[in-house]
SELUM-829055 format. One record per residue (C-alpha): residue number from 0; residue in three letters; x, y, z. Coordinates in pm, 1 decimal. Layout:
N
<num: NUM | residu: ALA | x: X | y: Y | z: Z>
...
END
This chain:
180
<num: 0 | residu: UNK | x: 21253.1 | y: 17803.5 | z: 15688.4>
<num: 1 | residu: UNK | x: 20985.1 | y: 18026.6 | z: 15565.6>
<num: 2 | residu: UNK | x: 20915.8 | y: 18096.4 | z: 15216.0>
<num: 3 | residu: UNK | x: 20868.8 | y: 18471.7 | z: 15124.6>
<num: 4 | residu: UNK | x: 20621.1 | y: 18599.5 | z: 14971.2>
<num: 5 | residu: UNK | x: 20733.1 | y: 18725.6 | z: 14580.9>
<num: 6 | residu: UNK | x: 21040.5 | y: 18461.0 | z: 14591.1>
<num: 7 | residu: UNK | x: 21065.3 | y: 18342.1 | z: 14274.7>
<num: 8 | residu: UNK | x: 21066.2 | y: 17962.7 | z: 14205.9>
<num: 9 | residu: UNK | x: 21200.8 | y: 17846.1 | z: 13840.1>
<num: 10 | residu: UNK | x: 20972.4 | y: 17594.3 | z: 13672.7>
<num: 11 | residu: UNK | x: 21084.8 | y: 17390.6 | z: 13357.4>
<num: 12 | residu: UNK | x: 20849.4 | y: 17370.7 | z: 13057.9>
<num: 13 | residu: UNK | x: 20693.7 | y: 17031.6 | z: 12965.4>
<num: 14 | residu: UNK | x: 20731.7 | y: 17130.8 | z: 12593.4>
<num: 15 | residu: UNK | x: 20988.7 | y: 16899.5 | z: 12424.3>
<num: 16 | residu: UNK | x: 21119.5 | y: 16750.2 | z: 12797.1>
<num: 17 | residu: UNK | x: 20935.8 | y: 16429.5 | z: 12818.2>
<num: 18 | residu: UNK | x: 21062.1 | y: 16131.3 | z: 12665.2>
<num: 19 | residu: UNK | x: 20905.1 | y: 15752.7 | z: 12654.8>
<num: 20 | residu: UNK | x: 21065.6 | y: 15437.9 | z: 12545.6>
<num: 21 | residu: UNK | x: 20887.1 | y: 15149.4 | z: 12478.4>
<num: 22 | residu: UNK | x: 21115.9 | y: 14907.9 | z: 12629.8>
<num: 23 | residu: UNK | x: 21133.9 | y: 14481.6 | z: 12577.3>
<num: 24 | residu: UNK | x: 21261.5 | y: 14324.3 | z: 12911.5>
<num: 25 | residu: UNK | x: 21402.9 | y: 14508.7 | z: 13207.9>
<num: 26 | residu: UNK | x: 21538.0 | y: 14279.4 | z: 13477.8>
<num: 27 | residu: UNK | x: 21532.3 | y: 14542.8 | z: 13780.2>
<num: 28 | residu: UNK | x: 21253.3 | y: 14785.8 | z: 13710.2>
<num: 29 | residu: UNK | x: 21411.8 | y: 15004.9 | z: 14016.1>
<num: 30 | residu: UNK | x: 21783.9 | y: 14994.6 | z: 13799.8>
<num: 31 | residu: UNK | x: 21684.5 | y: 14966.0 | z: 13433.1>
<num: 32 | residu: UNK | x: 22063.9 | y: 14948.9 | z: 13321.2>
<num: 33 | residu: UNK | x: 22183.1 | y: 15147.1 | z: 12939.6>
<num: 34 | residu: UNK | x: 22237.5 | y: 14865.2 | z: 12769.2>
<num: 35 | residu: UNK | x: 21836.3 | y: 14751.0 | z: 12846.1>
<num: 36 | residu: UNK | x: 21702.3 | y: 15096.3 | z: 12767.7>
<num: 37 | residu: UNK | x: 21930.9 | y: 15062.5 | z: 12461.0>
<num: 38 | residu: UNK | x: 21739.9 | y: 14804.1 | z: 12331.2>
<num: 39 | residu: UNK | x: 21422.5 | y: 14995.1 | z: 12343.8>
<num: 40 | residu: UNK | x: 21235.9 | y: 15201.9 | z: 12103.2>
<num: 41 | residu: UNK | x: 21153.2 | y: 15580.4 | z: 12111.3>
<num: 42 | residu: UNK | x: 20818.8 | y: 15657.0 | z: 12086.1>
<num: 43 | residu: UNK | x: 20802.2 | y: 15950.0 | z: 12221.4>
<num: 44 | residu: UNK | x: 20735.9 | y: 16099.4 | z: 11858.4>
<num: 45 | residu: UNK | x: 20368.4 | y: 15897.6 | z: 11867.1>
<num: 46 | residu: UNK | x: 20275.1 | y: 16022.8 | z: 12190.3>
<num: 47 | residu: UNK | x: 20015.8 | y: 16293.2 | z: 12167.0>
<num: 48 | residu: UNK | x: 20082.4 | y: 16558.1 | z: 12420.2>
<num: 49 | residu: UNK | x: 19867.3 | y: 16500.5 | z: 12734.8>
<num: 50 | residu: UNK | x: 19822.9 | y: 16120.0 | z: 12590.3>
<num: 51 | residu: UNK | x: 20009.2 | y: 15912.7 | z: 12859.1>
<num: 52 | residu: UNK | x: 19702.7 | y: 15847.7 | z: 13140.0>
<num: 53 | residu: UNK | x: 19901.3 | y: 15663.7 | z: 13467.1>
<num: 54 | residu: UNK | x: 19707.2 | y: 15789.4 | z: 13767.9>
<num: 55 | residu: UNK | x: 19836.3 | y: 15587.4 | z: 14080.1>
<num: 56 | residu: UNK | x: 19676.1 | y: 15621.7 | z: 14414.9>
<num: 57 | residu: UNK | x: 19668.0 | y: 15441.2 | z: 14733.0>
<num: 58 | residu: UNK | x: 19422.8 | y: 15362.5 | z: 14986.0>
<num: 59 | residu: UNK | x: 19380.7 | y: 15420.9 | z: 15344.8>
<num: 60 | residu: UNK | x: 19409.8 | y: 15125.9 | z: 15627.9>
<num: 61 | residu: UNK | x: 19188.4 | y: 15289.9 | z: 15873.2>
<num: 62 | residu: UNK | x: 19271.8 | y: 15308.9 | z: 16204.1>
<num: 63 | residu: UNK | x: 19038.3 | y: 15406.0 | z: 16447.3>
<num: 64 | residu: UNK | x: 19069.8 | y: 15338.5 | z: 16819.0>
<num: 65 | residu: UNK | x: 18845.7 | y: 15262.5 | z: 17064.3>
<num: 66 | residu: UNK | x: 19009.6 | y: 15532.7 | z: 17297.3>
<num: 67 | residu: UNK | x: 19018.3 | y: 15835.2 | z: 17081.6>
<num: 68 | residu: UNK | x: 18782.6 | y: 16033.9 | z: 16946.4>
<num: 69 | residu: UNK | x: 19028.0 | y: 16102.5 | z: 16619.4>
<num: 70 | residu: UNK | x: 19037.6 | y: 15848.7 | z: 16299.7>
<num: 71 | residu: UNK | x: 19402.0 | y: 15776.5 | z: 16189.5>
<num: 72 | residu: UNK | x: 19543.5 | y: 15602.3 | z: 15892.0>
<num: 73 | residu: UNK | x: 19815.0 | y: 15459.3 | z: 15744.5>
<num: 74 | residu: UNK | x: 19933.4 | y: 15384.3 | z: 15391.1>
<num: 75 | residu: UNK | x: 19750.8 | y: 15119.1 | z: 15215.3>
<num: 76 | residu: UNK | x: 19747.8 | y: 14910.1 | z: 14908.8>
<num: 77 | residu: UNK | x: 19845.2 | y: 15116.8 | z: 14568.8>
<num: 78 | residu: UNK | x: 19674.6 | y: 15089.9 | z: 14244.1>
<num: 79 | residu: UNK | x: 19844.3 | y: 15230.8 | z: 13917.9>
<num: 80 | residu: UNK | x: 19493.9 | y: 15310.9 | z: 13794.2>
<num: 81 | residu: UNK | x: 19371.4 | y: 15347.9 | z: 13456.0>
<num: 82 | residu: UNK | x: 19676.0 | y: 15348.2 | z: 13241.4>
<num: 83 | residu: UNK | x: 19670.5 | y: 15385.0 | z: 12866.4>
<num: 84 | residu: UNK | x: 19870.5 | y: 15614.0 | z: 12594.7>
<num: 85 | residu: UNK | x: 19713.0 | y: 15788.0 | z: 12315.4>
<num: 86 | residu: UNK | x: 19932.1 | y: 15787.0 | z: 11963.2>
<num: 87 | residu: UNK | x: 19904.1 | y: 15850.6 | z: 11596.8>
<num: 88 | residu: UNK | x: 19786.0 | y: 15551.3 | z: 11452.0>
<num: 89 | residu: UNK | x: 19970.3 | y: 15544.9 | z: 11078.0>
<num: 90 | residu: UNK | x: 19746.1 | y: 15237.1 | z: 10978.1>
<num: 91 | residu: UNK | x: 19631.5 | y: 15250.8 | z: 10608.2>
<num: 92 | residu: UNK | x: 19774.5 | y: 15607.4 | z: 10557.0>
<num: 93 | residu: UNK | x: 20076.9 | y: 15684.8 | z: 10343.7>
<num: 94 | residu: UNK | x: 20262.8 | y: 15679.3 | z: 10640.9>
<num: 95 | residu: UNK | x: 20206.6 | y: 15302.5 | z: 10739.8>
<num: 96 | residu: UNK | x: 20567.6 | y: 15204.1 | z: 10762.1>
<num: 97 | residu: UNK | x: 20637.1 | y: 15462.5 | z: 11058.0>
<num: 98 | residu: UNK | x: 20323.0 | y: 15310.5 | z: 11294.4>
<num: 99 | residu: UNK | x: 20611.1 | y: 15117.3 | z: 11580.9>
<num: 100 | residu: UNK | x: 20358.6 | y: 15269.2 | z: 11835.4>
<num: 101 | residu: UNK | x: 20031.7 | y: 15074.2 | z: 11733.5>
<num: 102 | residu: UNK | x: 20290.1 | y: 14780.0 | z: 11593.4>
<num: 103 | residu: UNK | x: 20522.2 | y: 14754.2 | z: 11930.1>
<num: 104 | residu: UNK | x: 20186.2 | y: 14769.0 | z: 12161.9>
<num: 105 | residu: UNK | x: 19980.9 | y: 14513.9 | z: 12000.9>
<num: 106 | residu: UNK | x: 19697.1 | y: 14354.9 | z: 12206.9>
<num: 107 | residu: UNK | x: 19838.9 | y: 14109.2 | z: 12438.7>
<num: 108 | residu: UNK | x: 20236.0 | y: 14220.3 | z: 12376.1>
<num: 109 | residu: UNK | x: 20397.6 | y: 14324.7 | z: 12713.3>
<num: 110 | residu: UNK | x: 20685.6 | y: 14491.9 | z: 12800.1>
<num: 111 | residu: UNK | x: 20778.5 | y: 14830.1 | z: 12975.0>
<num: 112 | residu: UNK | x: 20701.9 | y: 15204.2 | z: 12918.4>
<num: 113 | residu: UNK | x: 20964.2 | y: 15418.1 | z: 13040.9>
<num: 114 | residu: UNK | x: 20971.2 | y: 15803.8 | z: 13116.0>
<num: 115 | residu: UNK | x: 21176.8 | y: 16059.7 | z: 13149.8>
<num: 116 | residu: UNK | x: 21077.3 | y: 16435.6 | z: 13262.3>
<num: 117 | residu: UNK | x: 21238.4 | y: 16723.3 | z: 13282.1>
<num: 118 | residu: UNK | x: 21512.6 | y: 16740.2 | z: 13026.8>
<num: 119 | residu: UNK | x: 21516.5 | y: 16774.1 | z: 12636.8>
<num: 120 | residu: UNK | x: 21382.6 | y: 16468.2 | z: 12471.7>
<num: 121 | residu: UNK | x: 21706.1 | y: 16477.6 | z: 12257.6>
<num: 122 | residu: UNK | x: 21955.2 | y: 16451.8 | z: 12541.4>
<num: 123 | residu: UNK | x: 22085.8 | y: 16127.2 | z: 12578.6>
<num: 124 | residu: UNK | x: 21973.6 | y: 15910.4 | z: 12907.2>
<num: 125 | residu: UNK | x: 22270.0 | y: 15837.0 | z: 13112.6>
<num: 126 | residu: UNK | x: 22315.9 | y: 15671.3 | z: 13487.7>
<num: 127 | residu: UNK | x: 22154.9 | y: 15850.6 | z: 13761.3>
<num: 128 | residu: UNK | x: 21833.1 | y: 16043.6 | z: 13577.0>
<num: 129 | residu: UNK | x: 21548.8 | y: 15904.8 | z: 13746.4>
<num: 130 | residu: UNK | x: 21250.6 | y: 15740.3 | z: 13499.5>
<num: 131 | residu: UNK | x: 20892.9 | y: 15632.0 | z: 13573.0>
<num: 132 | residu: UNK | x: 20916.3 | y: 15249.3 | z: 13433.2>
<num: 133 | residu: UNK | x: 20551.7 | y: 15077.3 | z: 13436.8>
<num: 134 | residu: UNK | x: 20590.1 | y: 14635.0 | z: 13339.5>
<num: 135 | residu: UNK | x: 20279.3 | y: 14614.8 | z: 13084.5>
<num: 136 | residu: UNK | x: 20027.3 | y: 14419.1 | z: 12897.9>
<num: 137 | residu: UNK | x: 19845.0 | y: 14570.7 | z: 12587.9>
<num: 138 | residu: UNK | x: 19496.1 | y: 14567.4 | z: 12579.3>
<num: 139 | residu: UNK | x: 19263.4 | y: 14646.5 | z: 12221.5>
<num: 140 | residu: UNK | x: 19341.2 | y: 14973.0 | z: 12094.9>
<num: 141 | residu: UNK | x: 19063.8 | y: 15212.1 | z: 12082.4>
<num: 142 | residu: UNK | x: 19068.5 | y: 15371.5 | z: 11740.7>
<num: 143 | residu: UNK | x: 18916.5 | y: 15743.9 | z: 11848.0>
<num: 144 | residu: UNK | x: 18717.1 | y: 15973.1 | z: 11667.1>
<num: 145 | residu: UNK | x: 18846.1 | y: 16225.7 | z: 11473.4>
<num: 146 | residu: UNK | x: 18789.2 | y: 16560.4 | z: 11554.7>
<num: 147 | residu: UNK | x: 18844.0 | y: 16928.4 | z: 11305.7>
<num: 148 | residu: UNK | x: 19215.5 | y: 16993.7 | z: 11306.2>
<num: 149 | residu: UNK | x: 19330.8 | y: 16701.5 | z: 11456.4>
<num: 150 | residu: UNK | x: 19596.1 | y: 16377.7 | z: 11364.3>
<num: 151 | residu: UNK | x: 19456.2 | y: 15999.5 | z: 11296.0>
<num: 152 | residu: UNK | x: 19531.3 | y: 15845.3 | z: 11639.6>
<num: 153 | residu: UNK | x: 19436.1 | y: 15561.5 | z: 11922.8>
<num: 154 | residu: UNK | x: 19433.5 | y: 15511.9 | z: 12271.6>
<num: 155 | residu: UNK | x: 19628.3 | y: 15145.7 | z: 12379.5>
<num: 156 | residu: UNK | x: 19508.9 | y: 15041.5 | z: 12715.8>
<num: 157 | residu: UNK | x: 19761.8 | y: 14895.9 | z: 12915.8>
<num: 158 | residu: UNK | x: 19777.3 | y: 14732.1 | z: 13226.1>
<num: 159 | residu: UNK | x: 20025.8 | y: 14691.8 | z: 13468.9>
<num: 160 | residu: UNK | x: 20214.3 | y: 14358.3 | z: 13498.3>
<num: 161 | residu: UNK | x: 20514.3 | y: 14397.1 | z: 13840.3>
<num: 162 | residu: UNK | x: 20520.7 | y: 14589.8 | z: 14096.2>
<num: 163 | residu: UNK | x: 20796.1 | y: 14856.0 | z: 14149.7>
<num: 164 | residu: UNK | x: 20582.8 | y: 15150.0 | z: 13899.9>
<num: 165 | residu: UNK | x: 20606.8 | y: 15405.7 | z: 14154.8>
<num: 166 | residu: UNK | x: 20627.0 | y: 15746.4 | z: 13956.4>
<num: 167 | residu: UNK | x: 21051.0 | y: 15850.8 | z: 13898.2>
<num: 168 | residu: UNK | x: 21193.3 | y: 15605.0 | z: 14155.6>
<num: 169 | residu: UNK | x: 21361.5 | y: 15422.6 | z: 13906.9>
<num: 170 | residu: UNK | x: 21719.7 | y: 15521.2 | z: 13843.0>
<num: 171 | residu: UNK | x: 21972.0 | y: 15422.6 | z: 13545.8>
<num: 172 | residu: UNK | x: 22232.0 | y: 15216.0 | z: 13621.6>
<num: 173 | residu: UNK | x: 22548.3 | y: 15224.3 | z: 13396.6>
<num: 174 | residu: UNK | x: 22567.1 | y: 14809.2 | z: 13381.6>
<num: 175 | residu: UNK | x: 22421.2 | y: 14483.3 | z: 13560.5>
<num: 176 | residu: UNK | x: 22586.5 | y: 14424.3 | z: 13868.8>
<num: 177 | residu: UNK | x: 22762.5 | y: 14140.9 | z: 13793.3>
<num: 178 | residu: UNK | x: 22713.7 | y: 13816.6 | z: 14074.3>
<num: 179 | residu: UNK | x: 23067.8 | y: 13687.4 | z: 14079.4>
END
């Protein structure tokens, strides 16, 4: 099928659709389960918009034969990247008691960050939306510079800990399948 030309294609605004938990233990990071995600914390609030850096990639196995005159390739190993989130960073202010961003991911705490895309950041998960969940270690935040017009904030490094990370291939499952 052929797409013609002037067919109009909806798009969904980023704007308010983007939600990230900051999440304690997930058993199955393909099948994080409600009661899990439950137990996480919203920071989605903290998150400064274009702050969540998660730039996977993968490399090329080369494959070049002795009878061709044509290189070929195949999938190779994946790297999550440079990964880090930038937040407001309450330390000090007035507003120190609402900092869980900078509090949850402390240097050296680990757990999950899970996203969501594509629907209001108010509507409530439920089975079957599909999440980006990264396993992660905290490295030293990075307390950044201000600049005119703009909120105190940091950058957390983190660093992934499991594989599975691959960008919205996790899915919600209602409950833990239960090994009778």
């Amino acid at each position: 099928m052929t797409l013609k030309l002037g067919t109009e294609i909806p798009g969904t605004s980023a704007e308010g659709n983007i939600t990230t938990l900051w999440v304690p233990t997930i058993a199955d990071i393909k099948r994080p389960t409600m009661a899990e995600l439950e137990a996480g914390t919203d920071i989605s609030n903290y998150v400064m918009l274009g702050g969540w850096t998660f730039e996977p990639s993968q490399d090329t196995v080369s494959d070049q034969r002795e009878n061709s005159t044509q290189d070929f390739g195949a999938p190779g190993r994946k790297s999550a990247g440079d990964i880090s989130i930038e937040v407001i960073d309450n330390t000090n202010t007035e507003h120190a008691e609402q900092n869980k961003a900078v509090t949850l991911m402390a240097e050296g705490s680990s757990g999950f960050i899970v996203r969501r895309r594509g629907m209001a950041t108010d509507a409530a998960l439920a089975a079957g939306q599909k999440l980006t969940v990264v396993s992660v270690k905290c490295g030293e935040k990075k307390v950044l510079n201000p600049d005119a017009n703009t909120m105190i904030r940091s950058t957390i490094p983190l660093f992934a800990q499991a594989p599975g990370w691959e960008s919205e291939t996790a899915e919600i499952v209602a409950a833990a399948a239960s090994h009778a």
